[in-house]
LUMPAGU-288483 format. One record per residue (C-alpha): x, y, z; residue number from 1; residue in three letters. Coordinates in steps of 0.25 Angstrom, whole numbers, plus 5000, padded with zeros to 4 digits. Layout:
N
+------+------+------+-----+------+
|    u |    v |    w | pos | code |
+------+------+------+-----+------+
|    X |    Y |    Z | NUM |  ALA |
...
+------+------+------+-----+------+
// end
This chain:
234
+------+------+------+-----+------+
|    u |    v |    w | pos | code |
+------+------+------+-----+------+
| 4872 | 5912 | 4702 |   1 |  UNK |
| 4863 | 5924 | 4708 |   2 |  UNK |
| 4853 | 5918 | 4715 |   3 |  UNK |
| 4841 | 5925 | 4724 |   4 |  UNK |
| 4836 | 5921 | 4737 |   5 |  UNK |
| 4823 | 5926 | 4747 |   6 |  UNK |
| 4815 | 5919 | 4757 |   7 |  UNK |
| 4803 | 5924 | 4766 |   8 |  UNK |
| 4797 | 5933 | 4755 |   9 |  UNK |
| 4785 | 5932 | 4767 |  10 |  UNK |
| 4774 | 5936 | 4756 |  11 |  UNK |
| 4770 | 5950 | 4757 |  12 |  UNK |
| 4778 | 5954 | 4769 |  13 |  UNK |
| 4792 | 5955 | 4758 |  14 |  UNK |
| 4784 | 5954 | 4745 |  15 |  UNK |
| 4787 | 5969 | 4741 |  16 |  UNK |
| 4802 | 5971 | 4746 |  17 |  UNK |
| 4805 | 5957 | 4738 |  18 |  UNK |
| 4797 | 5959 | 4725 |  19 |  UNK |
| 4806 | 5973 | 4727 |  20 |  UNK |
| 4819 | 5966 | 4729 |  21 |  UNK |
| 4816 | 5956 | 4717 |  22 |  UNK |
| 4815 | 5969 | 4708 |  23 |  UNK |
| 4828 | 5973 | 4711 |  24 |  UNK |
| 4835 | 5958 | 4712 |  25 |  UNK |
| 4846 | 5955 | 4700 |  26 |  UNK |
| 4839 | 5945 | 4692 |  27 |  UNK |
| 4847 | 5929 | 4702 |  28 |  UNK |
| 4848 | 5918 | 4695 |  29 |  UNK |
| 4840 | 5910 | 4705 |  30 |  UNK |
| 4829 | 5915 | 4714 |  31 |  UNK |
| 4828 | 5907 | 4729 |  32 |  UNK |
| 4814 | 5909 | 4738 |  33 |  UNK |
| 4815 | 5903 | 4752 |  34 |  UNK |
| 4801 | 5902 | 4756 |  35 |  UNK |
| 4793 | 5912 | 4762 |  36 |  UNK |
| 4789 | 5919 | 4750 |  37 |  UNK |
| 4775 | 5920 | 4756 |  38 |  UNK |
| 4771 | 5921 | 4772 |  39 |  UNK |
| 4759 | 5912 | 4780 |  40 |  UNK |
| 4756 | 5905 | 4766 |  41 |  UNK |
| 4751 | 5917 | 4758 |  42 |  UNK |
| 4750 | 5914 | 4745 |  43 |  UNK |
| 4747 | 5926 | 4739 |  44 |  UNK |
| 4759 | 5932 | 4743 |  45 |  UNK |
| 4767 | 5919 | 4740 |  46 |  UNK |
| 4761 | 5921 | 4725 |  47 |  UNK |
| 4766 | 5937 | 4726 |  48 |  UNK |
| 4780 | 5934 | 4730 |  49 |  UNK |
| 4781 | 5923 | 4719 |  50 |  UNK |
| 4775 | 5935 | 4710 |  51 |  UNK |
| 4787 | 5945 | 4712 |  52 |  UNK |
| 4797 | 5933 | 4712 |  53 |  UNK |
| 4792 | 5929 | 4697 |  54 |  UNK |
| 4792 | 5944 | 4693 |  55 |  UNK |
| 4806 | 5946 | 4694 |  56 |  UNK |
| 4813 | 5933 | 4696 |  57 |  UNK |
| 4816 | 5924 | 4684 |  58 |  UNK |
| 4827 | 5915 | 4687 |  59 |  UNK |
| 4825 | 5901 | 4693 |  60 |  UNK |
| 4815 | 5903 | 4708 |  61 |  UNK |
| 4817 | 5893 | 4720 |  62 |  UNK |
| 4809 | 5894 | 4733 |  63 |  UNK |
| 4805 | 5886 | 4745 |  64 |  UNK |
| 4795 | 5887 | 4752 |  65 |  UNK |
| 4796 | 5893 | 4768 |  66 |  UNK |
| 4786 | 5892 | 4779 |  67 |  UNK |
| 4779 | 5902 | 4775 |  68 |  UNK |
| 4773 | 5894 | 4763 |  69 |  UNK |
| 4766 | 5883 | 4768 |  70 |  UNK |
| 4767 | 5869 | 4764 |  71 |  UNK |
| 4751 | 5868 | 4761 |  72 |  UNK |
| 4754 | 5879 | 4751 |  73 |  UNK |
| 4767 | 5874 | 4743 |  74 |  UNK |
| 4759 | 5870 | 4732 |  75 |  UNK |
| 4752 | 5882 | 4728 |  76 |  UNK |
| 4765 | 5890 | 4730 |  77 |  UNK |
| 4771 | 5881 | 4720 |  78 |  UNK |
| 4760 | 5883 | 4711 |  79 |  UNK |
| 4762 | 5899 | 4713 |  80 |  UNK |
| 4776 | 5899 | 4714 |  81 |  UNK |
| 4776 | 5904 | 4697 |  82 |  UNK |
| 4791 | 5895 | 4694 |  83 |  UNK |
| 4797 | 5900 | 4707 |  84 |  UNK |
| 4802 | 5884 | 4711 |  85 |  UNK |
| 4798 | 5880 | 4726 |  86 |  UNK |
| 4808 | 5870 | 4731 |  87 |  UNK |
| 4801 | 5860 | 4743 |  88 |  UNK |
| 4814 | 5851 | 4747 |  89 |  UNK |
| 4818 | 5850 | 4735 |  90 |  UNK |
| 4830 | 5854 | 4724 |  91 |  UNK |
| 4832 | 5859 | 4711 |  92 |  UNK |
| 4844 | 5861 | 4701 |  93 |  UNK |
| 4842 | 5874 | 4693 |  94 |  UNK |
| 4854 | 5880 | 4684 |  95 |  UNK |
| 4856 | 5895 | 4689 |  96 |  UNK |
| 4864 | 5903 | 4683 |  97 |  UNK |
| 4873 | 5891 | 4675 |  98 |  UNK |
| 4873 | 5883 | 4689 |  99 |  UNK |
| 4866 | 5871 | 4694 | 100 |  UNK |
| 4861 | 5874 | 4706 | 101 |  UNK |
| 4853 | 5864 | 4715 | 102 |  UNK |
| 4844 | 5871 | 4724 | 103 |  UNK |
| 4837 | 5866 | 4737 | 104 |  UNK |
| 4825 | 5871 | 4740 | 105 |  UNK |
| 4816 | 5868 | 4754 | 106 |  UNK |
| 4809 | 5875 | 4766 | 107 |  UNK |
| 4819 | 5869 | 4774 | 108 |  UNK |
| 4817 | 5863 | 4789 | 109 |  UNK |
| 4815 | 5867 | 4802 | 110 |  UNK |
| 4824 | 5861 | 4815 | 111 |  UNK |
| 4810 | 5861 | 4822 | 112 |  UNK |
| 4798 | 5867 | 4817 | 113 |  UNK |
| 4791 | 5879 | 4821 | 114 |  UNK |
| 4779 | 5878 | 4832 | 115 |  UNK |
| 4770 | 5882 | 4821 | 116 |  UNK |
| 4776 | 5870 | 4811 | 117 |  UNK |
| 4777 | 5859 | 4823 | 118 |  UNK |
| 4761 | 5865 | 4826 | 119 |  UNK |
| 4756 | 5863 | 4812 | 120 |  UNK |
| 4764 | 5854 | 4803 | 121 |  UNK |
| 4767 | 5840 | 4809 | 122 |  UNK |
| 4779 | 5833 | 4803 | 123 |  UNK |
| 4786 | 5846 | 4800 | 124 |  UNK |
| 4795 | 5843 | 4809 | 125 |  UNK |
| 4798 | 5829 | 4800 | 126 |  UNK |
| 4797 | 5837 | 4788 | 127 |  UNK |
| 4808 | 5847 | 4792 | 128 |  UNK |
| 4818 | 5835 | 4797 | 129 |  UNK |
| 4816 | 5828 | 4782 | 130 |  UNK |
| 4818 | 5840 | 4774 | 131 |  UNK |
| 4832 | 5841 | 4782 | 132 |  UNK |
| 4836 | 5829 | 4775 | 133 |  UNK |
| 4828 | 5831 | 4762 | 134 |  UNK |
| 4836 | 5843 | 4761 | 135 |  UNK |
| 4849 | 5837 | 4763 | 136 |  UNK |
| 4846 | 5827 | 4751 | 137 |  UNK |
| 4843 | 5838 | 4744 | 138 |  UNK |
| 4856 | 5846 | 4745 | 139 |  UNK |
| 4865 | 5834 | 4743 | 140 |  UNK |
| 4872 | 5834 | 4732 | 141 |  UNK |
| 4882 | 5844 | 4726 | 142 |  UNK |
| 4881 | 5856 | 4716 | 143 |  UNK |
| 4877 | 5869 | 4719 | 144 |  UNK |
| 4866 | 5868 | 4730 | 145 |  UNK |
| 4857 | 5878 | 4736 | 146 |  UNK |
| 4849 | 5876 | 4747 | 147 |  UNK |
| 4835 | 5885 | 4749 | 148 |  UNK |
| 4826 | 5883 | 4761 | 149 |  UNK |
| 4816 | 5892 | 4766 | 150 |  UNK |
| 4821 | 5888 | 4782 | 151 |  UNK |
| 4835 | 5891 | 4785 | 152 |  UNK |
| 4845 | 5877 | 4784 | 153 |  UNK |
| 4852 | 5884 | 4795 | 154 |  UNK |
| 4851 | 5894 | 4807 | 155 |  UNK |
| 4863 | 5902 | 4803 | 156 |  UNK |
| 4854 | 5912 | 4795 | 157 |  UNK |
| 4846 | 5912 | 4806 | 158 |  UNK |
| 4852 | 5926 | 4813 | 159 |  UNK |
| 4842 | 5932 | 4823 | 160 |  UNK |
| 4832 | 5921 | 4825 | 161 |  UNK |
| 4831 | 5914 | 4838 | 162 |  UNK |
| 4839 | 5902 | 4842 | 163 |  UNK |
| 4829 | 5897 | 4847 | 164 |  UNK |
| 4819 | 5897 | 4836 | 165 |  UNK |
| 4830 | 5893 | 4823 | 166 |  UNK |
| 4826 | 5877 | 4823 | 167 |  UNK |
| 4812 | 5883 | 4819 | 168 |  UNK |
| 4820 | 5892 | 4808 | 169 |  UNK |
| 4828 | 5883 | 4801 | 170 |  UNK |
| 4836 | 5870 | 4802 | 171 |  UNK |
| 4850 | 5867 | 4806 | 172 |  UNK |
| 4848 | 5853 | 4802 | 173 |  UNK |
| 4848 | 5859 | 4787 | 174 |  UNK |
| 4859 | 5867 | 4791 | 175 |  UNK |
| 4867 | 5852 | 4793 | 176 |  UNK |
| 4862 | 5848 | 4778 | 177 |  UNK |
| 4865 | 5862 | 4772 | 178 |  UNK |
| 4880 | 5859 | 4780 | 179 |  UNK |
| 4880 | 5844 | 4777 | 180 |  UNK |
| 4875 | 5847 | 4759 | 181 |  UNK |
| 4880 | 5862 | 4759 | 182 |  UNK |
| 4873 | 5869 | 4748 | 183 |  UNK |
| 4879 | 5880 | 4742 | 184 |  UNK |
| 4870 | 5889 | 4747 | 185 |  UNK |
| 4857 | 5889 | 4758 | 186 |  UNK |
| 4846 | 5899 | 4755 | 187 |  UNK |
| 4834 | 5902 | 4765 | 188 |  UNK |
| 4823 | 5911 | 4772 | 189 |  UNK |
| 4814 | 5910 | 4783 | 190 |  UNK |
| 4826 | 5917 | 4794 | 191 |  UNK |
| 4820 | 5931 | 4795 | 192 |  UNK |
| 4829 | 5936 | 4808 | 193 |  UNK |
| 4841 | 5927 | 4800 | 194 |  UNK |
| 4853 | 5931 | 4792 | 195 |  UNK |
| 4854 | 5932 | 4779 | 196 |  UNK |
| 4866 | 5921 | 4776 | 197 |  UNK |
| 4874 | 5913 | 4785 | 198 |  UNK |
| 4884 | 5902 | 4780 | 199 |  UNK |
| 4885 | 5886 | 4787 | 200 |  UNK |
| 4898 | 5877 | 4785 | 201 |  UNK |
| 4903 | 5866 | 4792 | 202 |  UNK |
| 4913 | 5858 | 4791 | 203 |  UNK |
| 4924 | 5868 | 4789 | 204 |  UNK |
| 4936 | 5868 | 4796 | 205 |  UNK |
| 4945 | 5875 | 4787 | 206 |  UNK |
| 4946 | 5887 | 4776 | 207 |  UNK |
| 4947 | 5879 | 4765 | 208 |  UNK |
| 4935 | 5871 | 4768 | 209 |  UNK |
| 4928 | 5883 | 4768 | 210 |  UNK |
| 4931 | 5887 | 4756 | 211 |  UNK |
| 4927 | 5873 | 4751 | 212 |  UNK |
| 4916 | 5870 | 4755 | 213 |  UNK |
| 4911 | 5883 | 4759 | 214 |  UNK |
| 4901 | 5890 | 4768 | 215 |  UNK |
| 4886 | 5887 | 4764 | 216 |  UNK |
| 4878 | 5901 | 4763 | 217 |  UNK |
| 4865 | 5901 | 4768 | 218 |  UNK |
| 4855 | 5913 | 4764 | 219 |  UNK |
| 4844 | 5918 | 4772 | 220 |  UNK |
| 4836 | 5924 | 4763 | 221 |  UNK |
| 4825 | 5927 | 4771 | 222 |  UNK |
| 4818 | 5942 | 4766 | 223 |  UNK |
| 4817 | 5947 | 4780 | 224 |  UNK |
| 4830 | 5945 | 4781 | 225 |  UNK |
| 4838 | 5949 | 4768 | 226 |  UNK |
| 4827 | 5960 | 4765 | 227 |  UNK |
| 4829 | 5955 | 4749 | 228 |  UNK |
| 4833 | 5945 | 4741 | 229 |  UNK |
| 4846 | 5936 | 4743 | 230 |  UNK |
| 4854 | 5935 | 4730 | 231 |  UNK |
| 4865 | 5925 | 4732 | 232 |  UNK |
| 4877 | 5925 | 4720 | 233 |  UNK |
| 4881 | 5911 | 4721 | 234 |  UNK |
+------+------+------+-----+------+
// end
């Protein structure tokens, strides 16, 4: 299964380089956006990457949405999305390649909201603590599982940002779900000064269960950080 990932498109500001890198991509049997694909709300730009995404891109086309595109605005990006699938905390079960695969889609949370968000958005706070647990309901389960957030689940992709500021980048309390549900795989954006993969296990305190259970992967697949498209053969 050859799936496709890219997050943090950031409208104009990666339109070219990615509508580029779509033209020389083997055609994946699934195709991940995590959030991003547009910058301050702009939905001109939203509507031009979703452009070059339909041009070349026919398989099965999951996305989140990412700070960048406000909440005020998910409906109309819905509406332009042209069959590109926006998940919003929620899961689907799409066949790929022969395999089921249930795929978890959300913006993810926040350990403590930005000043900009604690400013502007009362509640967020609340809201970030319930998607923790919505998302946990949402991975429970077995079968093939993967897990695609526009914040990182983790800081271990996190790579040069400030220690300081990573409760405002992404959430350790997911980290604890991804840990506690393990997906097969984790997929995210947003991380610009990040790495592009880390791994998390717990738990493990001998080879063998290593190779049982398994590291989870997590992919940063942020375009300022991978510079093109993730392709992961799963």
């Amino acid at each position: 299964m050859r799936v496709a990932a890219v997050g943090d498109i950031h409208g104009h500001e990666n339109l070219a380089a990615f509508a580029a890198d779509l033209e020389r991509l083997e055609a994946p049997d699934l195709f991940l956006l995590a959030g991003d694909l547009t910058d301050r709300d702009d939905g001109e730009a939203f509507g031009e990457v979703v452009d070059a995404v339909r041009a070349r891109i026919t398989c099965p086309t999951y996305a989140v949405f990412g700070n960048n595109e406000y909440e005020r605005s998910h409906d109309a990006y819905r509406a332009r999305a042209a069959g590109i699938v926006f998940l919003k905390d929620e899961a689907v079960t799409v066949r790929v390649a022969g395999r089921e695969v249930r795929l978890v889609g959300t913006t993810g949370s926040l350990d403590r909201p930005t000043w900009w968000q604690r400013t502007n958005l009362p509640g967020i706070a609340r809201a970030y603590e319930e998607r923790v647990g919505t998302i946990d309901r949402l991975l429970e389960g077995g079968g093939f599982r993967v897990l695609l957030t526009h914040y990182p689940p983790t800081h271990a992709t996190m790579g040069g940002e400030k220690e300081a500021w990573r409760p405002e980048l992404g959430s350790t309390k997911l980290e604890a779900v991804v840990l506690r549900r393990r997906p097969d795989v984790v997929v995210h954006g947003h991380i610009h000064k990040g790495i592009p993969r880390a791994t998390l296990s717990a738990g493990q305190s001998t080879i063998e269960d290593v190779g049982a259970r398994g590291p989870i992967p997590v992919h940063n697949v942020a375009y300022p950080v991978t510079h093109g498209i993730t392709v992961l053969d799963l």
